[in-house]
C-alpha positions in Angstrom: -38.9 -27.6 -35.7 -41.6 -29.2 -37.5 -42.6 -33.0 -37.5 -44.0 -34.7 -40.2 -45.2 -38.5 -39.5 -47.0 -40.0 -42.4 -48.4 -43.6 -42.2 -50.1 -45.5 -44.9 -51.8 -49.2 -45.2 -51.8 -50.9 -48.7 -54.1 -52.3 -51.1 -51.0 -55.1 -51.5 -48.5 -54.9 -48.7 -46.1 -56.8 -51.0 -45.7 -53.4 -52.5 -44.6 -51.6 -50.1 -40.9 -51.7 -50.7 -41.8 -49.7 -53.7 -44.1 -47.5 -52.2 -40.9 -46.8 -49.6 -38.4 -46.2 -52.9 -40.8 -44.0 -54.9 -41.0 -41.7 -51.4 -37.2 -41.6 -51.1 -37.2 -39.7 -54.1 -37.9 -36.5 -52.0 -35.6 -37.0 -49.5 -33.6 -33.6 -49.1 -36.0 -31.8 -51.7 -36.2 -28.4 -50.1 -33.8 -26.2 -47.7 -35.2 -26.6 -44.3 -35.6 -30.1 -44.5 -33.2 -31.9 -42.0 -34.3 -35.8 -41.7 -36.1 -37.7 -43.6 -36.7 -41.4 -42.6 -38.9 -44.7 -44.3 -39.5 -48.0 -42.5 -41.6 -50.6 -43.7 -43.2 -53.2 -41.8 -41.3 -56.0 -40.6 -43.1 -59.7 -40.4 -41.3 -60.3 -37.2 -42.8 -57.3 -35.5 -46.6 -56.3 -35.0 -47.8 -53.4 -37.0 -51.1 -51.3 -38.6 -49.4 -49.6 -41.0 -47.2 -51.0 -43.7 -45.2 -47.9 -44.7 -43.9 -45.0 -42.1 -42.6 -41.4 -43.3 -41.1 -39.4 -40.5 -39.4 -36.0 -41.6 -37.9 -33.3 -39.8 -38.6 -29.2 -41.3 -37.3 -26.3 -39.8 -40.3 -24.5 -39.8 -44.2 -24.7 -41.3 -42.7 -23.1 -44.5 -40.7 -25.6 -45.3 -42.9 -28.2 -44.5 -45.3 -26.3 -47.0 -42.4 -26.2 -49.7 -41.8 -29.7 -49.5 -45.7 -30.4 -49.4 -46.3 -28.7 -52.9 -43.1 -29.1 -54.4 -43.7 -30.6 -57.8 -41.3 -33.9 -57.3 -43.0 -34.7 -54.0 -46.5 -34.0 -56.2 -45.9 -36.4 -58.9 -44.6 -39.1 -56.4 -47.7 -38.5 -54.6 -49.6 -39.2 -57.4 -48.5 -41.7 -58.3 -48.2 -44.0 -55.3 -52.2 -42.5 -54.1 -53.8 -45.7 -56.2 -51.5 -48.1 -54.0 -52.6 -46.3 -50.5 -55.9 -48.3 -48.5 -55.6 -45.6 -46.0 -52.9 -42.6 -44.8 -52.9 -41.2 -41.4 -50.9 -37.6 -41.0 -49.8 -35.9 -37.8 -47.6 -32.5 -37.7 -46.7 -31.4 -34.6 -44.3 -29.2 -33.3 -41.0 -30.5 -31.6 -39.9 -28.4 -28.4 -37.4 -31.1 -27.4 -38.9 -31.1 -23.8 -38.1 -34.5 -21.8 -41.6 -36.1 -20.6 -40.1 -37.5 -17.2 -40.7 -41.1 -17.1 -41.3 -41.6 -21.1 -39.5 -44.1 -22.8 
């Protein structure tokens, strides 16, 4: 499985409940998809970020489907004007237990 964590900072961080809804559009948008979560930053808790994507793929190709999908495009585009800055990081998820994590 493939993990998809997205996090962006805002111009405005009053907008980011709408940055959140406009991304929720895609959930489910491609076979091979199976979670898609949003948070948003909550004032009682610190944060860098003001919006979080985390999705689940089965594989790189439908992590690549959702990617250029035309829905997840025009969202994309249209919420890019909003977005100070966007970190990415895909990795792969081998469900190993790091002994002492947590």
């Amino acid at each position: 499985m493939i993990r998809h964590v997205v996090m962006w900072q805002l111009h405005d961080p009053t907008q980011a409940s709408g940055f959140r809804d406009a991304l929720a559009s895609c959930a489910g948008l491609v076979s091979g998809m199976r979670g898609y979560e949003l948070a948003i930053k909550s004032d009682s808790l610190p944060a860098s970020v003001d919006v979080c994507l985390i999705a689940t793929f089965d594989d790189a190709d439908a992590l690549r489907r959702y990617q250029e999908h035309a829905l997840h495009r025009e969202v994309s585009r249209r919420i890019a004007p909003l977005r100070r800055q966007r970190h990415v990081l895909d990795y792969v998820v081998d469900g190993a237990v790091v002994p002492g994590a947590g």
